[in-house]
PDB file of N, CA, C and O in Angstrom, chain B, residues numbered from 101:
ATOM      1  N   UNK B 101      -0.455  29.958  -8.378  1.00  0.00           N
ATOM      2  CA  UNK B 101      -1.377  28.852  -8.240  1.00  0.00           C
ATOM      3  C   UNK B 101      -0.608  27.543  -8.410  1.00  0.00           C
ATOM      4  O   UNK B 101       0.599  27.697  -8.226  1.00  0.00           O
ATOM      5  N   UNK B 102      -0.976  26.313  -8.708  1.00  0.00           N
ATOM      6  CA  UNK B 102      -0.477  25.272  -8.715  1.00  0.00           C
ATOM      7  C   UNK B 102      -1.252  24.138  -9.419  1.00  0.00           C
ATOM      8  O   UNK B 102      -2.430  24.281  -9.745  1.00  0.00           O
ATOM      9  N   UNK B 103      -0.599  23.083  -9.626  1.00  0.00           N
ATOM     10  CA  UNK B 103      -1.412  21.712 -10.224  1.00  0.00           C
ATOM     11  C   UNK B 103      -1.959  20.675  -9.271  1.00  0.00           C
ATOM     12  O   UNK B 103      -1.416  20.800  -8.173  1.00  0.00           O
ATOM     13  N   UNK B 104      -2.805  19.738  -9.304  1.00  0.00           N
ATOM     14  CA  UNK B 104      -3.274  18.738  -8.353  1.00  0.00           C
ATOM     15  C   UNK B 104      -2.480  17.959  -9.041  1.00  0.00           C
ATOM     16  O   UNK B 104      -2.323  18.011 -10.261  1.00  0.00           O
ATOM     17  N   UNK B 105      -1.651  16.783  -7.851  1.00  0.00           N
ATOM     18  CA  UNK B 105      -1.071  15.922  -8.315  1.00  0.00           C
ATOM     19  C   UNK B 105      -1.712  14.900  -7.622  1.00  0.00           C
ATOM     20  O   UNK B 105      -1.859  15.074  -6.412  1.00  0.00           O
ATOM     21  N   UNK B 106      -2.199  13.689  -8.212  1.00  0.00           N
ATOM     22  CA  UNK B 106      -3.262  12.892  -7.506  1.00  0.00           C
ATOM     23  C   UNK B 106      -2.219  11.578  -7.215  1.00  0.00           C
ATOM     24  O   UNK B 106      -1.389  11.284  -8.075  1.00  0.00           O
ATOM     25  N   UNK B 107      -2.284  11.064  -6.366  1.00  0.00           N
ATOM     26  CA  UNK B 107      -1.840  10.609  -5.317  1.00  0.00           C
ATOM     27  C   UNK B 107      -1.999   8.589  -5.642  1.00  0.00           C
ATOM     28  O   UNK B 107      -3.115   8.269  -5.232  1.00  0.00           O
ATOM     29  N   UNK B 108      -1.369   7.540  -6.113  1.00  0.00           N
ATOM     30  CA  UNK B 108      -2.166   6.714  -6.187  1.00  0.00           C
ATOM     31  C   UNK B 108      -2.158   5.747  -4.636  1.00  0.00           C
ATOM     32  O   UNK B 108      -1.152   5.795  -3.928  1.00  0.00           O
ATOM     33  N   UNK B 109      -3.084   5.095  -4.318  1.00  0.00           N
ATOM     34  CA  UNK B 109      -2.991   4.379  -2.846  1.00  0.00           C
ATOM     35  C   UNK B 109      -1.593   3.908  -2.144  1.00  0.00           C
ATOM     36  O   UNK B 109      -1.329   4.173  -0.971  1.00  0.00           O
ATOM     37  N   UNK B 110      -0.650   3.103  -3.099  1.00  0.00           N
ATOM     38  CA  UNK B 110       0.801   2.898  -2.770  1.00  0.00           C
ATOM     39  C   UNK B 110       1.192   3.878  -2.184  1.00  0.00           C
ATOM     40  O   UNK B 110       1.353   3.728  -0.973  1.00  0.00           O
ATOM     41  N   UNK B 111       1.448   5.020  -2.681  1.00  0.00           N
ATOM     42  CA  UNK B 111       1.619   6.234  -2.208  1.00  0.00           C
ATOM     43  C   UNK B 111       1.686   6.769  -1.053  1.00  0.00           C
ATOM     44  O   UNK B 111       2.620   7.145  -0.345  1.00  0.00           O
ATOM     45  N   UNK B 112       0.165   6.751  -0.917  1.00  0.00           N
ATOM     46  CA  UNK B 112      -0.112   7.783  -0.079  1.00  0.00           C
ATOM     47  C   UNK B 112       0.077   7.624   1.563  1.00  0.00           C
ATOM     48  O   UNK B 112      -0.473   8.339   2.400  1.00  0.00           O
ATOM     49  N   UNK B 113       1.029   6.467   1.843  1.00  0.00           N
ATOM     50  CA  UNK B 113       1.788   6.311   3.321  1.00  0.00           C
ATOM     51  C   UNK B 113       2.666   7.391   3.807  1.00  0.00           C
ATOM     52  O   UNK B 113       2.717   7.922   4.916  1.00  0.00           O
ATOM     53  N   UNK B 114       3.687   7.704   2.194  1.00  0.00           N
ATOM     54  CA  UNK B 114       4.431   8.961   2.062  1.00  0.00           C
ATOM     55  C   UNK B 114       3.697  10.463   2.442  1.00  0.00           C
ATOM     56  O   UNK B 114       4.106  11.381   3.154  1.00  0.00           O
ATOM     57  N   UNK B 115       2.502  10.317   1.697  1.00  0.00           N
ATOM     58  CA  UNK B 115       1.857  11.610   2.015  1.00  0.00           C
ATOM     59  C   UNK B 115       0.810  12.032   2.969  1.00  0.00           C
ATOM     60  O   UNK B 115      -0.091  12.818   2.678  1.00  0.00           O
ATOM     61  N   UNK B 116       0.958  11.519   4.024  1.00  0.00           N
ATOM     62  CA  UNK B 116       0.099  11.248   5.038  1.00  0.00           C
ATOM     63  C   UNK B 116      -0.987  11.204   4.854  1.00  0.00           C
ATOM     64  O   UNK B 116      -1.595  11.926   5.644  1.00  0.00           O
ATOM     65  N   UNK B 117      -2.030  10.343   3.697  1.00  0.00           N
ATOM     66  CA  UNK B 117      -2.566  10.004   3.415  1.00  0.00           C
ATOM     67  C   UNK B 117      -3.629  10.887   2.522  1.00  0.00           C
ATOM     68  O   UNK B 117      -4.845  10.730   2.409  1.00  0.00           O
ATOM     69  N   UNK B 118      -2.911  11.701   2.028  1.00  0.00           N
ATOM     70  CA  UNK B 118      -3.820  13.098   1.110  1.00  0.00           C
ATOM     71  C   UNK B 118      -3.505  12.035  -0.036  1.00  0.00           C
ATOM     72  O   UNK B 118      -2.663  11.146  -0.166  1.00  0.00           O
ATOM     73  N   UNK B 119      -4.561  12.527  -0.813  1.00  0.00           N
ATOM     74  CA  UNK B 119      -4.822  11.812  -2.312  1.00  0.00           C
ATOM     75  C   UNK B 119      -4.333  12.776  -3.240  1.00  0.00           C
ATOM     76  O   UNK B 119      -3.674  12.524  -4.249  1.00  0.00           O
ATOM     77  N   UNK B 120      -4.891  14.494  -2.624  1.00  0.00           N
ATOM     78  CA  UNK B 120      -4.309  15.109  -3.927  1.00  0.00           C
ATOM     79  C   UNK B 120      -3.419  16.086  -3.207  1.00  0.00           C
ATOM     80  O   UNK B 120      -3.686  16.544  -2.095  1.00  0.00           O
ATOM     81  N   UNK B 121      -1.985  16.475  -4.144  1.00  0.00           N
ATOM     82  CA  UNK B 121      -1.221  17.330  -3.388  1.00  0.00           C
ATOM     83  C   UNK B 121      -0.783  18.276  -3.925  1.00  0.00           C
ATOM     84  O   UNK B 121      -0.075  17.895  -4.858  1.00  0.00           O
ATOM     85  N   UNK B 122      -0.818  19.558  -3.835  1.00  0.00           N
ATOM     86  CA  UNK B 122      -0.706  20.851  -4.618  1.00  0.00           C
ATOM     87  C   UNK B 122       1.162  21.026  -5.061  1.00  0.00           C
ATOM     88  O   UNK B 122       2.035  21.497  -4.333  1.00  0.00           O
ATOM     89  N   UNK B 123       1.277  20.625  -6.077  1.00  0.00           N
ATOM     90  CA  UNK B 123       2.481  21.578  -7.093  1.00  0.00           C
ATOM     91  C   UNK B 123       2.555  22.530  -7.552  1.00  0.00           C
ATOM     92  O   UNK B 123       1.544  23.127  -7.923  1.00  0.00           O
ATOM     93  N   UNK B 124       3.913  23.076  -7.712  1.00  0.00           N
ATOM     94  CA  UNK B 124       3.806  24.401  -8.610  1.00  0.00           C
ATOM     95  C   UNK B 124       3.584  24.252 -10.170  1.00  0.00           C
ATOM     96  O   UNK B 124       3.891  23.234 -10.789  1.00  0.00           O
ATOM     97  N   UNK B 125       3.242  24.928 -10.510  1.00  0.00           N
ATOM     98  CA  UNK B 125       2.779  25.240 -12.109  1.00  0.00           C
ATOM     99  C   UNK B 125       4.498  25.186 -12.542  1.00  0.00           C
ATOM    100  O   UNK B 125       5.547  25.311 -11.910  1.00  0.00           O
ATOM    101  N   UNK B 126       4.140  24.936 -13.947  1.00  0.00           N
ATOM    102  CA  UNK B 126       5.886  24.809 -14.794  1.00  0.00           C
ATOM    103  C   UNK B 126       5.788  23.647 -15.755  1.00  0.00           C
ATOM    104  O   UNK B 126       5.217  23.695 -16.844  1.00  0.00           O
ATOM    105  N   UNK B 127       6.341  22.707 -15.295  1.00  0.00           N
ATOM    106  CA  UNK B 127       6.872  21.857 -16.007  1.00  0.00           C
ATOM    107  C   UNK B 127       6.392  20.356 -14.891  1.00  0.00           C
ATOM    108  O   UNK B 127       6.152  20.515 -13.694  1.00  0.00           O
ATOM    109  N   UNK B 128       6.340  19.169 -15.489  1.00  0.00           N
ATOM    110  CA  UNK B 128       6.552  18.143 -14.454  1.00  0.00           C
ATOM    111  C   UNK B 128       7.396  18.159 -13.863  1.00  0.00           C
ATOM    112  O   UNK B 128       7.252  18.199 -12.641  1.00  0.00           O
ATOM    113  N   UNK B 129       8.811  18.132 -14.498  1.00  0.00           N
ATOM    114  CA  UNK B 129       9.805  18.040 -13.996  1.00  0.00           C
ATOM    115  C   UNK B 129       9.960  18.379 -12.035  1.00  0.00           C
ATOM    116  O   UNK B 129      10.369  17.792 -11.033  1.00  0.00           O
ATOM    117  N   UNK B 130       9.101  20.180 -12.552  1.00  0.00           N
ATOM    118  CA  UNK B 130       9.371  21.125 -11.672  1.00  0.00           C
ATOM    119  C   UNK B 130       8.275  20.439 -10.532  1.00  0.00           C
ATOM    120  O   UNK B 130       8.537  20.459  -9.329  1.00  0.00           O
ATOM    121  N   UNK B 131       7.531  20.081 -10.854  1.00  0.00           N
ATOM    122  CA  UNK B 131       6.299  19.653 -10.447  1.00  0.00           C
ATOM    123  C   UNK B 131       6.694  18.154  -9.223  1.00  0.00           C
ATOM    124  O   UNK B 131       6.648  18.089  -7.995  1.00  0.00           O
ATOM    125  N   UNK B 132       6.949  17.450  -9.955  1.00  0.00           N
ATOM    126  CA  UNK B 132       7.535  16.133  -8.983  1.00  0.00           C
ATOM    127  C   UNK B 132       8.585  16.504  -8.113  1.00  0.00           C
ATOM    128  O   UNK B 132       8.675  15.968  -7.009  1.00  0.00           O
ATOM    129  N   UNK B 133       9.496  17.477  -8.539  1.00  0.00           N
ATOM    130  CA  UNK B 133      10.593  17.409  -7.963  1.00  0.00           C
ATOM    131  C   UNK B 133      10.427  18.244  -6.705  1.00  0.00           C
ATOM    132  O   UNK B 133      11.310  18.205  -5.848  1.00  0.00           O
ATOM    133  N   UNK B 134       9.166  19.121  -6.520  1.00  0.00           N
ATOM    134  CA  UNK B 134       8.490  19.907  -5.525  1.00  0.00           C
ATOM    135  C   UNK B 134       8.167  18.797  -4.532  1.00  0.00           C
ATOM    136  O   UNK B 134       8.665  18.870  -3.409  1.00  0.00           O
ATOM    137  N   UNK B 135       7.436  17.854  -4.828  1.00  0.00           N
ATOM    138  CA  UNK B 135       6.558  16.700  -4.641  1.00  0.00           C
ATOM    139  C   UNK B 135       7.426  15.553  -3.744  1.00  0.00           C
ATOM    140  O   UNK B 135       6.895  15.011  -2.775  1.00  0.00           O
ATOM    141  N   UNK B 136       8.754  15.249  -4.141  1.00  0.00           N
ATOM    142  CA  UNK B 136       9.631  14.867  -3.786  1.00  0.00           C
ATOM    143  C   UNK B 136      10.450  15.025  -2.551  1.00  0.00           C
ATOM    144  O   UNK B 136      10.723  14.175  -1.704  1.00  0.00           O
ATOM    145  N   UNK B 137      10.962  16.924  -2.650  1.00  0.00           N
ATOM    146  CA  UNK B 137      11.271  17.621  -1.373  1.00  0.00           C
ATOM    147  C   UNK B 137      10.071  17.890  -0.221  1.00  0.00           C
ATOM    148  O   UNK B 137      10.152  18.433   0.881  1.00  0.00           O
ATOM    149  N   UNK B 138       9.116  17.389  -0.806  1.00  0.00           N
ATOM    150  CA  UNK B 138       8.334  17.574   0.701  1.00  0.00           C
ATOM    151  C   UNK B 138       8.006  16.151   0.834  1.00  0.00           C
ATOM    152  O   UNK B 138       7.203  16.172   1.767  1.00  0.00           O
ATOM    153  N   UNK B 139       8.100  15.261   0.573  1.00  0.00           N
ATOM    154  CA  UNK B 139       7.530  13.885   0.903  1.00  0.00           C
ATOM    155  C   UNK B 139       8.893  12.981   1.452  1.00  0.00           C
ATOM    156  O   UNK B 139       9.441  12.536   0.443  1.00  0.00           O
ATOM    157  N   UNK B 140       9.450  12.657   2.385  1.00  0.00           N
ATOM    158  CA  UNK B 140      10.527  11.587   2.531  1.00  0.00           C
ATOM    159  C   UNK B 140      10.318  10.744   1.273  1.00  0.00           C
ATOM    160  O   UNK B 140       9.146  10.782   0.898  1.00  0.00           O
ATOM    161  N   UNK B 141      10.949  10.156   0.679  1.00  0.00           N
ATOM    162  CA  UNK B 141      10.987   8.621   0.246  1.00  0.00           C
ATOM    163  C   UNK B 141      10.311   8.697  -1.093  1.00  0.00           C
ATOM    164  O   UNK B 141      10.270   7.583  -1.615  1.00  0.00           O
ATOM    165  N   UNK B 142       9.570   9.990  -2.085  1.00  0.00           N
ATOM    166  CA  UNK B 142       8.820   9.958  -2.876  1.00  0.00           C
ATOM    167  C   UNK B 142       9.754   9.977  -3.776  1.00  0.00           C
ATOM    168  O   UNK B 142       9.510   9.199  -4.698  1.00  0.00           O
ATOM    169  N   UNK B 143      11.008  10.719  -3.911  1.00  0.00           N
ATOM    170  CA  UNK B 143      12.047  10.208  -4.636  1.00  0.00           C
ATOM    171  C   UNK B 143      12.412   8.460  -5.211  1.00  0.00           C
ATOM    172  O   UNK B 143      12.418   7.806  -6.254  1.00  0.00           O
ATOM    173  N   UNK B 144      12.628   8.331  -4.049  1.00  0.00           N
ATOM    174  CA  UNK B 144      12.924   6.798  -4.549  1.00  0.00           C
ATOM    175  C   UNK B 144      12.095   5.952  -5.138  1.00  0.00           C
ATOM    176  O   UNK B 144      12.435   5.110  -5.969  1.00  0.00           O
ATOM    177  N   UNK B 145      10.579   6.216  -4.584  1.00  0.00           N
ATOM    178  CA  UNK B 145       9.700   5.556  -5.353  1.00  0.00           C
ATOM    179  C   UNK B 145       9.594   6.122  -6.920  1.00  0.00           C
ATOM    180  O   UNK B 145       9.715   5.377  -7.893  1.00  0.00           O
ATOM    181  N   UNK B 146       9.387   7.335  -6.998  1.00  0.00           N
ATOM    182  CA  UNK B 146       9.411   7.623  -8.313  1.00  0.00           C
ATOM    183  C   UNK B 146      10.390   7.723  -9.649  1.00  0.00           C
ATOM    184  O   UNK B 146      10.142   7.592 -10.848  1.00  0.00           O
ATOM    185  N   UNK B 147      11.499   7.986  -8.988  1.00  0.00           N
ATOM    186  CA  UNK B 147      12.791   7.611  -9.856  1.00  0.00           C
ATOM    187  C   UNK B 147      13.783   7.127 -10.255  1.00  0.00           C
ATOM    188  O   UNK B 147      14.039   6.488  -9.235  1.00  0.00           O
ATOM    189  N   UNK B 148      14.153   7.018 -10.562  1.00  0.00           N
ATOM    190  CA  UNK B 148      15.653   5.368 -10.534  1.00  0.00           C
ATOM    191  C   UNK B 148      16.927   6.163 -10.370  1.00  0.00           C
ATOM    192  O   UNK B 148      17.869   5.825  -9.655  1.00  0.00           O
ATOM    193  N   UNK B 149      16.844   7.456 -11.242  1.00  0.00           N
ATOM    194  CA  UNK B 149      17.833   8.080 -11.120  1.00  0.00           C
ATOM    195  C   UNK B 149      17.815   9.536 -11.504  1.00  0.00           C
ATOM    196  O   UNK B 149      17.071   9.681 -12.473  1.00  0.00           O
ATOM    197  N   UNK B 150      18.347  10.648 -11.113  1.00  0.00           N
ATOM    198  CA  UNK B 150      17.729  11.873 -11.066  1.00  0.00           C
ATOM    199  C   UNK B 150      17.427  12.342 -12.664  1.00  0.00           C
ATOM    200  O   UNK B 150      18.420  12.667 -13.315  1.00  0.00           O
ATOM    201  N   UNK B 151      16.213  12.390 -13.276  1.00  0.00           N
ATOM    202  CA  UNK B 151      16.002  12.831 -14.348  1.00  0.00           C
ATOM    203  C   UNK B 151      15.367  12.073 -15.107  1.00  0.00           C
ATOM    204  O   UNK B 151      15.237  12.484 -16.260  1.00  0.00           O
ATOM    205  N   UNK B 152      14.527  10.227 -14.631  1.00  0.00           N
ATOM    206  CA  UNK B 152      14.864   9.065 -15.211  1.00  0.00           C
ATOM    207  C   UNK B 152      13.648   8.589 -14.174  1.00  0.00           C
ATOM    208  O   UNK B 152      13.721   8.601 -12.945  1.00  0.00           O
ATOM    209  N   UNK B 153      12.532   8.175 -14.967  1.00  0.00           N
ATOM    210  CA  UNK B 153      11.080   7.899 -14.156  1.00  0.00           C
ATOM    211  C   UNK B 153      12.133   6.031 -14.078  1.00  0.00           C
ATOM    212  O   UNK B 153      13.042   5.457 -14.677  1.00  0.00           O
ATOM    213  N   UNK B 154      11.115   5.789 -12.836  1.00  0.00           N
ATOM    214  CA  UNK B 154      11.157   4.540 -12.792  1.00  0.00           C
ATOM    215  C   UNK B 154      10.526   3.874 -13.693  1.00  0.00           C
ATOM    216  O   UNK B 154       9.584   4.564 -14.082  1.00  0.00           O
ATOM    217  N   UNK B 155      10.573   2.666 -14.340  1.00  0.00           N
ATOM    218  CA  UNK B 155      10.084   1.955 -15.279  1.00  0.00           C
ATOM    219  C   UNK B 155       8.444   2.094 -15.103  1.00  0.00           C
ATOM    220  O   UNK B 155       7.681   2.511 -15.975  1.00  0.00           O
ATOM    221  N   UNK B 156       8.101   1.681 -13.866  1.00  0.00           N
ATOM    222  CA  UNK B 156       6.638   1.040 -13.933  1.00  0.00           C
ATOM    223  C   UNK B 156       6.143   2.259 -13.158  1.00  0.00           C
ATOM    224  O   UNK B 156       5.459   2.071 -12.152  1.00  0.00           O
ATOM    225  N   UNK B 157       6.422   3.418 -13.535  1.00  0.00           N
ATOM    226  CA  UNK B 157       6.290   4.749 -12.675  1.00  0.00           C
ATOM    227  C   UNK B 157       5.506   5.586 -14.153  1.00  0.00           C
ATOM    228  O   UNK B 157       6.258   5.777 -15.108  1.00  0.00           O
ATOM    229  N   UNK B 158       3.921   6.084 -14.287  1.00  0.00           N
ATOM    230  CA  UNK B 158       3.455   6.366 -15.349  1.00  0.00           C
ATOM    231  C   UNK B 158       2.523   7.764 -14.639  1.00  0.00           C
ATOM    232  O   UNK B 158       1.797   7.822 -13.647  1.00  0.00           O
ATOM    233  N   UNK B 159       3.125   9.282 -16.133  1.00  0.00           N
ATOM    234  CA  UNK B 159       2.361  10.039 -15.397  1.00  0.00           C
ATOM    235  C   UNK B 159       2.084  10.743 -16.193  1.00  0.00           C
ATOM    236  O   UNK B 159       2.907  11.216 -16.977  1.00  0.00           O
ATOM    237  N   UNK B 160       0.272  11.121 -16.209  1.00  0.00           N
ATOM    238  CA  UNK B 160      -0.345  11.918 -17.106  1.00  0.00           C
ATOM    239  C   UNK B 160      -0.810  13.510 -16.477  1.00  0.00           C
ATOM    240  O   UNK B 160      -1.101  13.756 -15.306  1.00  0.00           O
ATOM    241  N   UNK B 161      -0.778  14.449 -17.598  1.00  0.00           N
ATOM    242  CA  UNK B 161      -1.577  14.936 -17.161  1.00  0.00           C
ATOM    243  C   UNK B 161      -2.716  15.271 -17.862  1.00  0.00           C
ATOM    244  O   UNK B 161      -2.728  15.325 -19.091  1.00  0.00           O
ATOM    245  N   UNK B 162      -3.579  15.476 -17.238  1.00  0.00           N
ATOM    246  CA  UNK B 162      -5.247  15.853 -17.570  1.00  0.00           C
ATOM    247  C   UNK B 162      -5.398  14.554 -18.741  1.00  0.00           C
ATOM    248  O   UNK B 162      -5.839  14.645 -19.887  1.00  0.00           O
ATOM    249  N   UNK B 163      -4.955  13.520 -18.138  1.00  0.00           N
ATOM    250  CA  UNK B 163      -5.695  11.998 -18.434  1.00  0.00           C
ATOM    251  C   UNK B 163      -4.438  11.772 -20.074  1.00  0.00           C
ATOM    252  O   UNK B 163      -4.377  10.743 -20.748  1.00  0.00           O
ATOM    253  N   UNK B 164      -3.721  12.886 -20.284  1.00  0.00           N
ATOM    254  CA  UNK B 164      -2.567  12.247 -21.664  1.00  0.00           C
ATOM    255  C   UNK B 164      -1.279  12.060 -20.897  1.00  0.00           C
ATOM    256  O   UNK B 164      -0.827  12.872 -20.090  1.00  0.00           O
ATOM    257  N   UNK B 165      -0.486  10.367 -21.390  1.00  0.00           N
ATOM    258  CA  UNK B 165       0.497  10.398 -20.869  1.00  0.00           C
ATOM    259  C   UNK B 165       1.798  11.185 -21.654  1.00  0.00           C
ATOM    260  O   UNK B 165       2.069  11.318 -22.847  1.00  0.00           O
ATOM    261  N   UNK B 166       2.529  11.679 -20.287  1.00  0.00           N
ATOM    262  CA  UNK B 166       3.776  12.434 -20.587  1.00  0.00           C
ATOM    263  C   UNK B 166       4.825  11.479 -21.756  1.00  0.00           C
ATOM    264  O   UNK B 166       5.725  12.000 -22.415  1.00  0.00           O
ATOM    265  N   UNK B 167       4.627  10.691 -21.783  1.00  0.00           N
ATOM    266  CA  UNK B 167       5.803  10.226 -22.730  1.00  0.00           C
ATOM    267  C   UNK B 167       5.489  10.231 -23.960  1.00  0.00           C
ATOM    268  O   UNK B 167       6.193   9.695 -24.816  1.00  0.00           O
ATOM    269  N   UNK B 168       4.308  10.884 -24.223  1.00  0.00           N
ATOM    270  CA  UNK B 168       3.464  11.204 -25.913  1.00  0.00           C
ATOM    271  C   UNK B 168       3.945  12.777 -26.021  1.00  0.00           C
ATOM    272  O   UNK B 168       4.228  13.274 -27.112  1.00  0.00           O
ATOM    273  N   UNK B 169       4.006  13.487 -24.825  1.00  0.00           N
ATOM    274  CA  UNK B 169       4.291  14.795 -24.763  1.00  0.00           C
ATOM    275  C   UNK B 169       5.676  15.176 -24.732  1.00  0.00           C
ATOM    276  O   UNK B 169       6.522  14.863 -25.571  1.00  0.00           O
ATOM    277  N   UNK B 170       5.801  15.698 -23.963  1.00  0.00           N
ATOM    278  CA  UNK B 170       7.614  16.076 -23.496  1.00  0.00           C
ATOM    279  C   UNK B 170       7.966  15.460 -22.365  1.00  0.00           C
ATOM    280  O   UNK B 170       8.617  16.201 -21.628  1.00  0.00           O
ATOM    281  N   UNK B 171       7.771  14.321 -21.921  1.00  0.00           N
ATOM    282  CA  UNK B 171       8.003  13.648 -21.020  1.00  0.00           C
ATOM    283  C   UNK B 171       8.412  14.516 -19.529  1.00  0.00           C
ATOM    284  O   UNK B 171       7.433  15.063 -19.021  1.00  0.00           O
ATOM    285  N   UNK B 172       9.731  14.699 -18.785  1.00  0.00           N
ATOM    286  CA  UNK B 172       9.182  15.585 -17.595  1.00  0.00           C
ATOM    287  C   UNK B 172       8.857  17.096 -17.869  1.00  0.00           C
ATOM    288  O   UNK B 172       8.140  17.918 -17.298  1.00  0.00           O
ATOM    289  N   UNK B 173       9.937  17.142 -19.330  1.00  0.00           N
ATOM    290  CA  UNK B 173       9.852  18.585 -20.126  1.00  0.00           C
ATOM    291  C   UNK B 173       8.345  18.987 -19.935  1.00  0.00           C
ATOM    292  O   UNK B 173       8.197  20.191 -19.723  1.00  0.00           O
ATOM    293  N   UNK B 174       7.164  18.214 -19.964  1.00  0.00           N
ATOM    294  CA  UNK B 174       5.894  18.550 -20.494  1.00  0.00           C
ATOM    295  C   UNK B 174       5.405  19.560 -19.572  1.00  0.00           C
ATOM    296  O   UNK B 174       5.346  19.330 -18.364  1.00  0.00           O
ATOM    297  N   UNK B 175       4.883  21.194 -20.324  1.00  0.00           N
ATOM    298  CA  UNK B 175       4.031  21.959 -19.505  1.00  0.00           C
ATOM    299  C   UNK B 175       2.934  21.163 -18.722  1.00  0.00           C
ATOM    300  O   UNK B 175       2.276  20.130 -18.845  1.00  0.00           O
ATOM    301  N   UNK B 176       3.140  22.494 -17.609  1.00  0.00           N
ATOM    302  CA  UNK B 176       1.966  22.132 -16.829  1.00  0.00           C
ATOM    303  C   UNK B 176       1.336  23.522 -16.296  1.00  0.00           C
ATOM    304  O   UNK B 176       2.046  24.200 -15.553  1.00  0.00           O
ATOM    305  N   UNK B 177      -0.064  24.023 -16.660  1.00  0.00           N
ATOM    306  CA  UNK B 177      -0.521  25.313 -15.709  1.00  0.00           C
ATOM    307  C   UNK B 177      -1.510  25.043 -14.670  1.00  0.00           C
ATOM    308  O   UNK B 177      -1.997  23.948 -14.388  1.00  0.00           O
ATOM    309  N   UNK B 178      -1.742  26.161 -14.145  1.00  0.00           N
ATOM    310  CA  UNK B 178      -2.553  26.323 -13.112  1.00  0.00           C
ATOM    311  C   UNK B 178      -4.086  25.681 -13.091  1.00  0.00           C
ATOM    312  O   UNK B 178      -4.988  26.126 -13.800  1.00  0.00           O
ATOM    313  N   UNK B 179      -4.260  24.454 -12.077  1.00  0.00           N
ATOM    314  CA  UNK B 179      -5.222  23.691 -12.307  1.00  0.00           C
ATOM    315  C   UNK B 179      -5.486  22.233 -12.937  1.00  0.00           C
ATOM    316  O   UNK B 179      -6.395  21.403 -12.931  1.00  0.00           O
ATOM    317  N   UNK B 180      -3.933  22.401 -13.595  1.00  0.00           N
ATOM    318  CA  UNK B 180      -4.180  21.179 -14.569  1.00  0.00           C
ATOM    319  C   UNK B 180      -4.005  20.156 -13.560  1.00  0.00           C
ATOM    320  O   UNK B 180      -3.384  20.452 -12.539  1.00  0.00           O
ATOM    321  N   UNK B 181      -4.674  18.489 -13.780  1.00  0.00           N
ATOM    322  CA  UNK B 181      -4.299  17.676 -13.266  1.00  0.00           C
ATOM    323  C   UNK B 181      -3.244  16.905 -13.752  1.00  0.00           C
ATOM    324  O   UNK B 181      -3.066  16.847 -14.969  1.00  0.00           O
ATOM    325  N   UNK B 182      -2.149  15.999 -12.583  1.00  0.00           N
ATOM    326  CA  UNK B 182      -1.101  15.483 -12.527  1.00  0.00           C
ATOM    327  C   UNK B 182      -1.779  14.427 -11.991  1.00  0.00           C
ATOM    328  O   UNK B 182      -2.451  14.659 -10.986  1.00  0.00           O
ATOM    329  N   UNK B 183      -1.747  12.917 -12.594  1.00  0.00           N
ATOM    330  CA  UNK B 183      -1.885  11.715 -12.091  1.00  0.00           C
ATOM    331  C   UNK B 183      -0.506  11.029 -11.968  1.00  0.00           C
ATOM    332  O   UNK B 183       0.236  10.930 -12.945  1.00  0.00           O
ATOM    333  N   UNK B 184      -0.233  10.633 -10.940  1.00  0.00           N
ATOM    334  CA  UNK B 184       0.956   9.230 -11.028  1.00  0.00           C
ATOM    335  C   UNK B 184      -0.182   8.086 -10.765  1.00  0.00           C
ATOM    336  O   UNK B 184      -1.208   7.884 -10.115  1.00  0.00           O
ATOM    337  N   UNK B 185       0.962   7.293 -11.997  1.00  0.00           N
ATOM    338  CA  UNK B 185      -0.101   5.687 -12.109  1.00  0.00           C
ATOM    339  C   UNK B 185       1.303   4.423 -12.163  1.00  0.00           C
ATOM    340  O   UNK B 185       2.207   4.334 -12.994  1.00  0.00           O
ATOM    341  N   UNK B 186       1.074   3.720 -11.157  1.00  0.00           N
ATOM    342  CA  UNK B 186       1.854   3.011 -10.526  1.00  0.00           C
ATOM    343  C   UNK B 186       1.324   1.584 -11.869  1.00  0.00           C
ATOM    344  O   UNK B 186       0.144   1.285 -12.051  1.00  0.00           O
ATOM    345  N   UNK B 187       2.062   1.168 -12.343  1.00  0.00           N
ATOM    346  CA  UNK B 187       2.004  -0.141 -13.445  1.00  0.00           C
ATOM    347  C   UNK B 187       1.986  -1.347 -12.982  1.00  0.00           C
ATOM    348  O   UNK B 187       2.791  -1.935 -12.261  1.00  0.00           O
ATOM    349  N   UNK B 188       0.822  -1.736 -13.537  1.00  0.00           N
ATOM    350  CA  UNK B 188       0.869  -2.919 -12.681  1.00  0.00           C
ATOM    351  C   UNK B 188       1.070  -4.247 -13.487  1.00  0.00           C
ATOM    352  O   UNK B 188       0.714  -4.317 -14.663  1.00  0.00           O
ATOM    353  N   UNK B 189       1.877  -5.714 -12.567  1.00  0.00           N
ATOM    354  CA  UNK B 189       1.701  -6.279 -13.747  1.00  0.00           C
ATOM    355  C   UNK B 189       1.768  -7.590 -13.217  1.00  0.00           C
ATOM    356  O   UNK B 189       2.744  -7.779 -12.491  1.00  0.00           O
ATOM    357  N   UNK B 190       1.016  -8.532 -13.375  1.00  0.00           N
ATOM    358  CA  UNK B 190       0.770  -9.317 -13.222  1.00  0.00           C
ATOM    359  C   UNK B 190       0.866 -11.326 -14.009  1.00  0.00           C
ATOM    360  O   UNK B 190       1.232 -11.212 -15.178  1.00  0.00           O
ATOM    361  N   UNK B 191       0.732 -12.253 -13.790  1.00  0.00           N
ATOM    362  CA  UNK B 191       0.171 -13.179 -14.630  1.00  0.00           C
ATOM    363  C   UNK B 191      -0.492 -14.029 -14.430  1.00  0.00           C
ATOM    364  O   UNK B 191      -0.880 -14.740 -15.356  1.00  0.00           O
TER     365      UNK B 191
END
């Protein structure tokens, strides 16, 4: 089975416009990096450097963020939701 990884609007040019996109169960790690090899360019948006979220690159799952957890280390099973949340910032 797999996780929903929900998609935020920036995004979803990469993913031909699906909001949610099925990962494998595991780990985030395992999870994005699935996410990545099938999307051109989702790499770059999401990471700075292999192993190393982009700064303003924020991702929970089932609504707790990973960096309270095990950051990409953090389990993930079958069903759970994966949000990426793009930071926004303004003044």
């Amino acid at each position: 089975m797999a996780v929903n990884v929900r998609i935020p609007t920036p995004l979803r040019g990469l993913t031909k416009g699906a909001d949610v996109v099925p990962a494998p169960a595991g780990t985030i790690d395992a999870a994005l990096k699935q996410l990545c090899s099938q999307f051109v360019g989702m790499e770059k948006r999401l990471f700075k450097q292999p192993g190393e979220l982009n700064r303003f690159v924020n991702i929970y799952v089932n609504e707790e963020d990973i960096r309270f957890l095990q950051n990409l280390d953090t389990p993930v099973k079958d069903g759970d939701d994966v949000s990426i949340v793009p930071a926004i910032a303004g003044g």
